[in-house]
C-alpha positions in Angstrom: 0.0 0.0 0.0 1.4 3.7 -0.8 1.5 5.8 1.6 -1.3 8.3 2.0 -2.2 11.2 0.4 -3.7 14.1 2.5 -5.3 16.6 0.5 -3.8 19.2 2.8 -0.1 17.8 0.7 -2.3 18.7 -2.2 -3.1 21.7 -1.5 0.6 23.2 -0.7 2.5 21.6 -3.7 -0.5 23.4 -5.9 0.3 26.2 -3.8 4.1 26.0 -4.5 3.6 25.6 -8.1 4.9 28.5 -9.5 2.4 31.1 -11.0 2.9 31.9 -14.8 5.5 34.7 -15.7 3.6 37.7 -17.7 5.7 36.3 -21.0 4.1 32.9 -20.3 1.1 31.6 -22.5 -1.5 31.2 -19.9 -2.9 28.1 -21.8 0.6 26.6 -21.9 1.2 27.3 -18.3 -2.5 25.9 -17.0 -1.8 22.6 -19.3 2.3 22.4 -17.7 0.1 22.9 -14.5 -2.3 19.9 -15.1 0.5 17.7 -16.3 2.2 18.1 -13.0 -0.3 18.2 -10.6 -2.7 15.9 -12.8 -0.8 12.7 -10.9 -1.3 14.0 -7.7 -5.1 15.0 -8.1 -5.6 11.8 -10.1 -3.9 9.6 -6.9 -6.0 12.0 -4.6 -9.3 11.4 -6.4 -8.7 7.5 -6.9 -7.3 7.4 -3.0 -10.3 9.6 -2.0 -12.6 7.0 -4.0 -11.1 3.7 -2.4 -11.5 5.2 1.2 -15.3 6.4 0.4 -16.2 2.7 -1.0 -14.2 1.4 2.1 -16.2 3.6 4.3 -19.2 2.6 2.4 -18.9 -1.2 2.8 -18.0 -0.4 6.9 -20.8 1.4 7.4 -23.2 -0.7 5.5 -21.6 -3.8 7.4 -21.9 -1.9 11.1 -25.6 -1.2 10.1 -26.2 -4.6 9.2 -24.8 -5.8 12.3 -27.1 -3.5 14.4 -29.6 -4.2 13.0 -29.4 -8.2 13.4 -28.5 -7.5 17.2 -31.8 -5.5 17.3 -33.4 -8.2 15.6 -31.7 -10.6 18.1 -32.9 -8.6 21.0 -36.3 -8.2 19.7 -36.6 -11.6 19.2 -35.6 -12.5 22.4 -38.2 -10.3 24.0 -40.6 -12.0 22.1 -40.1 -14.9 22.7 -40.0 -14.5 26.7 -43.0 -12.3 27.1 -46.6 -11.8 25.0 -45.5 -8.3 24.2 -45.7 -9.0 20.1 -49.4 -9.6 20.0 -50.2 -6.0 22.7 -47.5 -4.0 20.3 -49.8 -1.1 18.7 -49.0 0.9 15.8 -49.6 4.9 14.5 -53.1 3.5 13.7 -53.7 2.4 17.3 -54.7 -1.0 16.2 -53.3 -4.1 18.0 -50.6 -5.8 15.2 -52.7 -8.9 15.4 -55.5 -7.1 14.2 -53.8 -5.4 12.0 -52.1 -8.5 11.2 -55.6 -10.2 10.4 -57.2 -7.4 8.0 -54.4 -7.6 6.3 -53.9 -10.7 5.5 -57.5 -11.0 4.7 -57.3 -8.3 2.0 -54.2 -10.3 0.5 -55.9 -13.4 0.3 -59.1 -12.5 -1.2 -57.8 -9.5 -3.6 -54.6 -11.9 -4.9 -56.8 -15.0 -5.0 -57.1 -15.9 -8.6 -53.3 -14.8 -8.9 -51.0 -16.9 -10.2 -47.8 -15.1 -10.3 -45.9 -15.1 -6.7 -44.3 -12.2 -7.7 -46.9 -10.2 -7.8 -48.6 -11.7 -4.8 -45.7 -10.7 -2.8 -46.1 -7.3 -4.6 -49.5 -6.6 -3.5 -49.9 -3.6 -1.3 -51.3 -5.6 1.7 -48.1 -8.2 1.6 -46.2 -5.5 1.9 -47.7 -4.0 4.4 -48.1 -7.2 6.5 -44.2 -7.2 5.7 -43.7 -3.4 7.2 -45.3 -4.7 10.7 -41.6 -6.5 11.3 -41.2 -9.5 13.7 -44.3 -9.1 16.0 -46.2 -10.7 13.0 -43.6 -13.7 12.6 -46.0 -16.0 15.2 -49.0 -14.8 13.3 -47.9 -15.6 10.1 -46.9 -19.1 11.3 -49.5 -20.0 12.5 -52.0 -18.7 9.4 -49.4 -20.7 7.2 -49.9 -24.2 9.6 -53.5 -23.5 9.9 -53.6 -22.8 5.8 -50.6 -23.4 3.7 -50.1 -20.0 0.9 -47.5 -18.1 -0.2 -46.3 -16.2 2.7 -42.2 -17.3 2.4 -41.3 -14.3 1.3 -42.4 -12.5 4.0 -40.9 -14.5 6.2 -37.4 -14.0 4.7 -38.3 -10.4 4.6 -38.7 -10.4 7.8 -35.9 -12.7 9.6 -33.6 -12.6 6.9 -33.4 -16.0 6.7 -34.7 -18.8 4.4 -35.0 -22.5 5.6 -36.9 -23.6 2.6 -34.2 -22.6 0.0 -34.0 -25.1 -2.8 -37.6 -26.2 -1.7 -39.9 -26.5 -4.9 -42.8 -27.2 -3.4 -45.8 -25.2 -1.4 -46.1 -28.4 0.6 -41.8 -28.6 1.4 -41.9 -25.0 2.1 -44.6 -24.9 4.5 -42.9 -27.9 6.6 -39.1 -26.2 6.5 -40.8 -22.9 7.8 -43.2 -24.9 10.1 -40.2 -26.4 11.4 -38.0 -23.6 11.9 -40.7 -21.6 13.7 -40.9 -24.8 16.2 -37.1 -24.9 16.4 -36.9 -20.8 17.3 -39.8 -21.1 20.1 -42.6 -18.6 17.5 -45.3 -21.9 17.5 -45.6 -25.1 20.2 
């Protein structure tokens, strides 16, 4: 690795440069100028790229971090407590009822749909999606009362996916089934 470049060092070799005599072609000066400095501005714009990218990719990996140990500590005061199901929202509704209009408008306004895309799309999934982990239970135990489509919202949700590779509605169901039984959300 070179060693750094501070802008700062920048700065006082452009100040150091010396200016153009009165005889000197201002154009010829300016493009002298460039062709000296050009190096130095080019390292400081590529060094000044690599550290934003690197500050980029921190920053998005700290965030990510937080927010899994949020998750983790939501989780965990889900599981010990019946908090999830008493959480209100904005509207003042309970999440579960909340929960249960909105899955109601999914399943009857995406019923003849056959693309999961655009079942996952709908406004309602989405919203179901916005309510966050205090809907995880619920939407276990809609999908072991009544198998559909709700995967997707699951990953969504708890960023993970036991039922990768699965092809099936059926397969699905039982890896998510079984991972909600495994992580304490149904008995």
């Amino acid at each position: 690795m070179s060693q750094p470049l501070y802008v700062d060092d920048v700065l006082k070799s452009w100040k150091t440069t010396p200016a153009p005599s009165e005889r000197d072609d201002r154009e010829s000066w300016l493009g002298g100028s460039r062709s000296g400095l050009g190096t130095a501005h080019e390292e400081l714009e590529a060094r000044l790229a690599s550290w934003a990218s690197e500050a980029s990719e921190e920053l998005g990996r700290q965030s990510h971090e937080r927010a899994w140990r949020l998750r983790e500590l939501l989780a965990s005061d889900l599981e010990s407590s019946s908090v999830p199901l008493k959480i209100r929202r904005r509207t003042g509704v309970p999440v579960a009822d909340r929960f249960g209009a909105l899955a109601e408008s999914w399943r009857t306004e995406t019923l003849l749909e056959s693309s999961v895309t655009r079942m996952a799309m709908h406004r309602a999934y989405q919203q179901i999606i916005g309510l966050g982990y205090g809907v995880v239970p619920l939407i276990l135990a809609e999908l072991e009362r009544e198998p559909n489509y709700w995967f997707w919202a699951l990953t969504s949700i708890t960023g993970e996916d036991p039922a990768a590779g699965e092809d099936t509605l059926e397969g699905a169901t039982a890896c998510w089934l079984s991972w909600g039984r495994e992580h304490g959300y149904i008995g």
